[in-house]
RODO-2510 file (C-alpha; in nm, 4 decimals, decimal comma):
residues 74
     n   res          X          Y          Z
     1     x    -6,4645    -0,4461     1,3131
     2     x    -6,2035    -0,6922     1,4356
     3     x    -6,2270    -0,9230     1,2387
     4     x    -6,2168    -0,7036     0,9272
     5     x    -5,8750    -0,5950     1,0728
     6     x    -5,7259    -0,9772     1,1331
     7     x    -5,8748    -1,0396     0,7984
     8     x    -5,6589    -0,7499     0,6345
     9     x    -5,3763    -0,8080     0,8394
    10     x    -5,3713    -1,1895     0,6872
    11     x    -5,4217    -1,0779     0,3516
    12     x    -5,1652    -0,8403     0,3719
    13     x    -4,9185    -1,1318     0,4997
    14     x    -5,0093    -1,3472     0,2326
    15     x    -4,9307    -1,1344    -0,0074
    16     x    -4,5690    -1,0274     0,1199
    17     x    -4,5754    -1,4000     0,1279
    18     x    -4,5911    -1,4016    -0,2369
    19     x    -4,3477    -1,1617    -0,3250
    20     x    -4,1156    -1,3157    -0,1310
    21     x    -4,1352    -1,6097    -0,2888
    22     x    -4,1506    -1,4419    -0,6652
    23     x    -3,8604    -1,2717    -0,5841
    24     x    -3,6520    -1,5910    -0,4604
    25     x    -3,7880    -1,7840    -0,7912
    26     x    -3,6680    -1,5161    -0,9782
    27     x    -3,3386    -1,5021    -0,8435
    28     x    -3,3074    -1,8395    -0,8898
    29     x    -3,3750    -1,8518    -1,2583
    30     x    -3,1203    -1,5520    -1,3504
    31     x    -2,8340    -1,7700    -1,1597
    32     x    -2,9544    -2,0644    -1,3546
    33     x    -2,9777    -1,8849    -1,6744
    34     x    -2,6005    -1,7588    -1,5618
    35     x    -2,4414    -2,0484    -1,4980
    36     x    -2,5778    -2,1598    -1,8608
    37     x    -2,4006    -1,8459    -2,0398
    38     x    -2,0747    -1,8924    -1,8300
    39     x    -1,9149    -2,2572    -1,8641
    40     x    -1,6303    -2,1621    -1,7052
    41     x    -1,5826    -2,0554    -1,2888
    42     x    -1,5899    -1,7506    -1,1663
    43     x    -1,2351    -1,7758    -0,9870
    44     x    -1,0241    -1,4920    -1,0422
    45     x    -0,6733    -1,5534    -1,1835
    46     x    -0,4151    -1,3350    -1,1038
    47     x    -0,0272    -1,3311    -1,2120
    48     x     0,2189    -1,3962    -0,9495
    49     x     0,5665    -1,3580    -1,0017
    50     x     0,8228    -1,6489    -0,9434
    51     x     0,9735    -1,5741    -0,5909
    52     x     1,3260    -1,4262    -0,5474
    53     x     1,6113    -1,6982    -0,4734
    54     x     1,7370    -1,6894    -0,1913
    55     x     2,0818    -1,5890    -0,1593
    56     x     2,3682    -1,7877     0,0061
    57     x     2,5576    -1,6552     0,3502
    58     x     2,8851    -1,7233     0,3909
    59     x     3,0137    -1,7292     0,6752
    60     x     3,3359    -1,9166     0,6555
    61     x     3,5931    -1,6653     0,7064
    62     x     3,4652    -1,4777     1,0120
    63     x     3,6220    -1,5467     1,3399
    64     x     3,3544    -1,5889     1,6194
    65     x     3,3650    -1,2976     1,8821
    66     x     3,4458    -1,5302     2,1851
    67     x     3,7333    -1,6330     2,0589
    68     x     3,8613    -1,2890     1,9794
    69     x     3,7819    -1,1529     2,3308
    70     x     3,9496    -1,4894     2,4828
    71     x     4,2533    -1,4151     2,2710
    72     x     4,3093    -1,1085     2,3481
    73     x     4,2027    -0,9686     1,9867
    74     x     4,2946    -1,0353     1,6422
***
């Protein structure tokens, strides 16, 4: 009776075994057959806008606070 049982229980591995590997040949196959239809990558292109410039600060005419406080004001 035991040995019926381990003799099931390897059958039964053996042929999960094989599905597993069907199935992995299989998926193998449809990317191959993919790759075939598609010549070009999959990468996704997107638009992006040119940035912003950047604007100029000028800063020429301002009088620094310190020298305003050491002055007495302005």
């Amino acid at each position: 009776m035991a040995s019926n049982k381990e003799k099931k229980k390897k059958d039964r591995e053996r042929r999960v075994a094989q599905k597993k590997i069907a199935a992995a040949e299989k998926k193998v196959q449809e990317n191959a057959s993919k790759q075939t239809e598609t010549s070009f990558p999959k990468t996704k292109k997107t638009f992006t806008p040119a940035p912003l410039p950047k604007r100029d600060v000028v800063t020429a005419n301002r009088k620094s606070p310190f020298t305003q406080r050491r002055s007495g004001g302005g």
